[in-house]
C-alpha positions in Angstrom: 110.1 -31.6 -16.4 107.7 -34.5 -17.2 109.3 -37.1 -15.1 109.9 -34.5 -12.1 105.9 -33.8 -12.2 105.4 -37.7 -12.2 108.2 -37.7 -9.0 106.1 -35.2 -7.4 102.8 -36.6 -8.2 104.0 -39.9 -6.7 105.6 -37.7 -3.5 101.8 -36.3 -2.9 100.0 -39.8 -3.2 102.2 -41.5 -0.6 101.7 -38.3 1.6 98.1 -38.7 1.5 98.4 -42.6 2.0 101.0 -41.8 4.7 98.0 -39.3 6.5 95.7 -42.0 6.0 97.3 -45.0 7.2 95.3 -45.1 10.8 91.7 -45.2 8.7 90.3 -48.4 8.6 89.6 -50.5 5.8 86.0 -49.6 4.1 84.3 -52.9 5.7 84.7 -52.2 9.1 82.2 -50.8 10.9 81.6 -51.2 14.9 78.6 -49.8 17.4 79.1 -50.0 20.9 75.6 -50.0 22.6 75.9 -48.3 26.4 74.1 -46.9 29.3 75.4 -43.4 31.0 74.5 -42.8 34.7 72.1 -45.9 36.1 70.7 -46.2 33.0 67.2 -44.2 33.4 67.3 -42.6 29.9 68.1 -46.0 27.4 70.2 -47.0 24.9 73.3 -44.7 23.5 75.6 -45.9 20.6 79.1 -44.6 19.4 80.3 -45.5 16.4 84.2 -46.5 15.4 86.2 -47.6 12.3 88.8 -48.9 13.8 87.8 -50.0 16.9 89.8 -47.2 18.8 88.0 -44.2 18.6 84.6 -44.4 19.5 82.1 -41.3 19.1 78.8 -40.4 20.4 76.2 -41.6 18.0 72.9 -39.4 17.6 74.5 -36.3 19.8 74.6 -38.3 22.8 71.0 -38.7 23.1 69.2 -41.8 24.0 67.8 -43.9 20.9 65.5 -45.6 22.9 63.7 -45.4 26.8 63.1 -48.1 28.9 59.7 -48.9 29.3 59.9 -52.4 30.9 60.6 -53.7 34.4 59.5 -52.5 38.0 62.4 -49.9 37.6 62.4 -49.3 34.4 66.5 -48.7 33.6 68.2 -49.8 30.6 71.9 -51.2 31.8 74.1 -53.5 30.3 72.6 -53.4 26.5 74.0 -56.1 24.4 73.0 -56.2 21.2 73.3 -59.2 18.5 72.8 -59.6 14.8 70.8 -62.6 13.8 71.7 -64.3 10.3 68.4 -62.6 9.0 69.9 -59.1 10.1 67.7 -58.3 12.9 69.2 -56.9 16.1 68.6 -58.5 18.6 68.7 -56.5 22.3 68.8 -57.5 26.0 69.3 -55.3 28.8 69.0 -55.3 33.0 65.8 -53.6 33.6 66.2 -52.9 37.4 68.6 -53.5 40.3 66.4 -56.2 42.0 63.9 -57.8 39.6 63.5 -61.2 38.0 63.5 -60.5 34.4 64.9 -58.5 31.9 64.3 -56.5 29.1 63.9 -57.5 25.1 63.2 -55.5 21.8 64.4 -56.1 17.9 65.2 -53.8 15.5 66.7 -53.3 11.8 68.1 -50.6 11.8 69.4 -49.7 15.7 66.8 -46.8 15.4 63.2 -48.1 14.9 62.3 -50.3 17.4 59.8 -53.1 18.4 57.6 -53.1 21.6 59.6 -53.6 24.7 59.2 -57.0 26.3 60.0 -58.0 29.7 61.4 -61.9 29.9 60.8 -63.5 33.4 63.5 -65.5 33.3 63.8 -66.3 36.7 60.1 -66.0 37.9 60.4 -69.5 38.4 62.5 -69.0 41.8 60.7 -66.5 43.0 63.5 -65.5 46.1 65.7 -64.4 43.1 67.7 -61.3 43.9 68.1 -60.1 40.4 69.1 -61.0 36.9 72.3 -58.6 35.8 74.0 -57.9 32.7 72.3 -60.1 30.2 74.2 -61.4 27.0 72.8 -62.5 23.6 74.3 -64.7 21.4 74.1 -66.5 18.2 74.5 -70.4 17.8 75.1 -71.1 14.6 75.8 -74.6 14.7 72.2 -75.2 17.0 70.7 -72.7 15.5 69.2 -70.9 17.9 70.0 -67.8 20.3 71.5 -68.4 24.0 70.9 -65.6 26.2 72.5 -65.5 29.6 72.6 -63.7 33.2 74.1 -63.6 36.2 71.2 -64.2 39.1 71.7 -64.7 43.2 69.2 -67.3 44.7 70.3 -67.2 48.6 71.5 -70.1 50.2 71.7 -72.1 46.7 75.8 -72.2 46.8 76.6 -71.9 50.5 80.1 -72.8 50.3 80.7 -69.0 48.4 78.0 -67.3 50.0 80.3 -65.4 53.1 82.8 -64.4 50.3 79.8 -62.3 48.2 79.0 -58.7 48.2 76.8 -57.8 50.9 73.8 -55.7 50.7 71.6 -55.0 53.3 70.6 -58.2 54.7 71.1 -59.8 51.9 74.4 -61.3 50.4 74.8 -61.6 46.6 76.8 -64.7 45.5 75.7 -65.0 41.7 76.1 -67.6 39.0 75.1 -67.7 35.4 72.0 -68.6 34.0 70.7 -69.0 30.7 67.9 -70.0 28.2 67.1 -70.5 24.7 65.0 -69.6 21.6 64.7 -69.4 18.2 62.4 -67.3 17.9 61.8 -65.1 20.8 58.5 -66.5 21.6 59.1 -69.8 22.8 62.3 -70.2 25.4 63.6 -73.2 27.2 63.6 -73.9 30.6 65.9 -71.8 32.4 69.2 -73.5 33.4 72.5 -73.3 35.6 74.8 -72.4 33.1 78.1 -71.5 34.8 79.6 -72.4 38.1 83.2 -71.9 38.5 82.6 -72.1 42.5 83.1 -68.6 43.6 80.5 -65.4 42.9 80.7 -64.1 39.1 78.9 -61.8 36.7 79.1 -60.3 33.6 79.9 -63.4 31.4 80.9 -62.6 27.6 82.0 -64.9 24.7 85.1 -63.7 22.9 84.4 -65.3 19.5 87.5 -65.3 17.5 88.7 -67.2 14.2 90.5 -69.5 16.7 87.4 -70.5 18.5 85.5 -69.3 21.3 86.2 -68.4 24.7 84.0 -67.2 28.0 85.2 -63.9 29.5 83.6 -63.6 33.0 84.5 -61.1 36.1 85.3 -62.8 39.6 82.7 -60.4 41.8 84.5 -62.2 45.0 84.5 -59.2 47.9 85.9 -61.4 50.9 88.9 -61.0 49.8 88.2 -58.6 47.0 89.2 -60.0 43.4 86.5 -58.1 40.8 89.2 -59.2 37.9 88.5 -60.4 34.5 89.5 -64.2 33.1 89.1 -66.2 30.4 88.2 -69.8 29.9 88.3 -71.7 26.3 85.1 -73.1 25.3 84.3 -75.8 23.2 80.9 -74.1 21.8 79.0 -72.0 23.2 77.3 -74.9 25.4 80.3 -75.5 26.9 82.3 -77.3 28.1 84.6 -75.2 29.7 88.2 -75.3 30.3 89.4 -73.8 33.4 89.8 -70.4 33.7 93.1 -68.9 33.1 94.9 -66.7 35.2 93.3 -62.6 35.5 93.9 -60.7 32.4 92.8 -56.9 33.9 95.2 -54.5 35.7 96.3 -55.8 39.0 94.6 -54.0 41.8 91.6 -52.5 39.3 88.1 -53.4 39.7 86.6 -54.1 36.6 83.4 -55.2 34.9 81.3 -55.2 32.2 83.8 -56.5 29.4 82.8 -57.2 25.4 85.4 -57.8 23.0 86.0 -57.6 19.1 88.2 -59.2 16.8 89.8 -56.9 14.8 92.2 -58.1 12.0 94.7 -60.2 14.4 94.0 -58.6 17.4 91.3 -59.1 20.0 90.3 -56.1 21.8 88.4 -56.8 25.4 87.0 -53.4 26.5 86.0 -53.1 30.2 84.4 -50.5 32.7 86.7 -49.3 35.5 83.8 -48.5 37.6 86.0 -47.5 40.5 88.0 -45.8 38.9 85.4 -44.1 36.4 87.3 -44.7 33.4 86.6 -47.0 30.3 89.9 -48.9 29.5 91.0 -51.5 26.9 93.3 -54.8 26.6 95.1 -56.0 23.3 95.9 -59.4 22.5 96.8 -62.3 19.6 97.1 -65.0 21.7 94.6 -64.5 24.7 97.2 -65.4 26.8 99.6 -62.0 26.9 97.7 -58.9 27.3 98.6 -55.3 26.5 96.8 -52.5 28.1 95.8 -50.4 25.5 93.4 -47.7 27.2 95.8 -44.9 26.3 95.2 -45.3 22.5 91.3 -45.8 23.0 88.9 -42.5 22.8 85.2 -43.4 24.6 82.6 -40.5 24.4 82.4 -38.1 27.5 84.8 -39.5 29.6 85.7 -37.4 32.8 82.1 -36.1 32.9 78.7 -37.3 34.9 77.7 -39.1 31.5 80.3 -41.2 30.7 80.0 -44.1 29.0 79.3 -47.1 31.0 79.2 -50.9 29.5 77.8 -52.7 27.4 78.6 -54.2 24.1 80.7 -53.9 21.0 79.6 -55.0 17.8 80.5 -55.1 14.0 77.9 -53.6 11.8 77.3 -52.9 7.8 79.3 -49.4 7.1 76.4 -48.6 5.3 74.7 -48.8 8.9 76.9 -47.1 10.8 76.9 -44.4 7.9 73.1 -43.7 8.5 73.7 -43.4 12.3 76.0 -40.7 12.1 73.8 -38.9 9.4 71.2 -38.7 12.1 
């Protein structure tokens, strides 16, 4: 009798291991900081264990308003932590301005005053400065934060290829400065030319190294993919970019990836489309589409999310956000 208690005691524990098998370990912990709409109400966070399902943090509402910028919009967040645990936040505070947006925080919640950065005041026929990125330099020290800005007639040889809009044609390349402490910044810099029109540049930081995720935004003949090129550090240099990793045929932009145990995860915006989707690799080289296993807040509705960035947090963090 004893030992068929013990059998069915054992029986019940692999059962509930068994219904437990998809919950992630207790030290992972990931916000994904996002826009909805055009970005007029701030910053929204979901929250995810395992990287696949990600749920609206805060009921959906906006942790913070944008208060910065000529149009005052809050796209694109991306969102760092420093070695000291400060977030760090940049964000595109308008469609056609020269600067963008900067606050810090501790906790995701509370807040510093809203800065705006002009970094591109210095050429002042600048069409914009889109999707910022922050990132931490360990090895200099220091933070690089990076852009994607048009300056007409500066790369004529890609210029009829661009987007048009209005008399204007945008034909972008990415920019970028530093600091160490968000006072003083370098001088603003080319930071990446691959020859043709691109945007939304990322670093996939792995255990194997570093590489730059950036999106073709060629419209003559339309390309809008995603590739990947190794980089030695996060100055560069660069390798040449490999061949597109998104779905043939999709538009896509906005990526951010996450390593997760061997896997790295590049999640993208199918703006066309209006879906969020997801690609799975261990390589960087093969890709699996993975958007059927993925669960983003409020898709199919006006308020779905839109990018930004994902990032791995304290538990006890993400913990607190959901208690709100």
């Amino acid at each position: 009798m004893k030992r068929r208690a013990a059998l069915a005691a054992i029986a019940a524990a692999a059962a509930l291991l068994a219904g437990c098998a998809s919950v992630a370990p207790s030290g992972d912990a990931y916000v994904f900081a996002y826009f909805v709409d055009n970005g007029q109400d701030g910053l929204h966070l979901a929250g995810s264990r395992d990287g696949y399902r990600w749920d609206a943090l805060g009921g959906g509402a906006s942790f913070l308003a944008p208060h910065v910028g000529k149009a005052k919009l809050m796209r694109d967040p991306c969102i760092v932590r420093g070695p000291d645990g400060i977030y760090h936040m940049v964000w595109t505070s308008g469609w056609n301005e020269t600067g963008i947006g900067y606050a810090s925080s501790t906790d995701l919640v509370h807040w510093s005053a809203q800065r705006e950065l002009p970094v591109m005041a210095h050429e002042p026929t600048t069409l914009n400065a889109w999707a910022p990125e922050i990132a931490w330099d360990a090895k200099r020290r220091e933070y690089l934060i990076f852009w994607s800005s048009t300056i007409p007639g500066r790369f004529p040889q890609s210029e009829a290829a661009g987007d048009d809009a209005g008399a204007a044609k945008y034909n972008h390349r990415i920019y970028a400065t530093t600091t160490r402490d968000f006072v003083t910044f370098t001088p603003t810099r080319l930071f990446y030319d691959p020859g043709f029109s691109v945007i939304d540049a990322t670093f996939v930081r792995t255990s194997q190294g570093d590489w730059l995720l950036v999106k073709d935004e060629t419209r003559h003949p339309p390309r809008k993919y995603l590739q990947l090129a190794r980089a030695a550090s996060l100055q560069g240099p660069f390798e040449p970019l490999g061949a597109p990793i998104s779905p043939a045929g999709l538009w896509t932009e906005g990526p951010t990836a996450l390593q997760i145990g061997g896997d790295v995860i590049v999640y993208y915006d199918a703006y066309t489309a209006k879906h969020y989707g997801a690609l799975r690799s261990r390589d960087l080289v093969h890709w699996e589409d993975v958007t059927a296993q993925m669960h983003f807040p409020d898709e199919g509705t006006a308020r779905r999310m839109r990018h930004g960035t994902a990032l791995r947090v304290p538990p006890a963090l993400l913990d607190a956000l959901r208690a709100r």
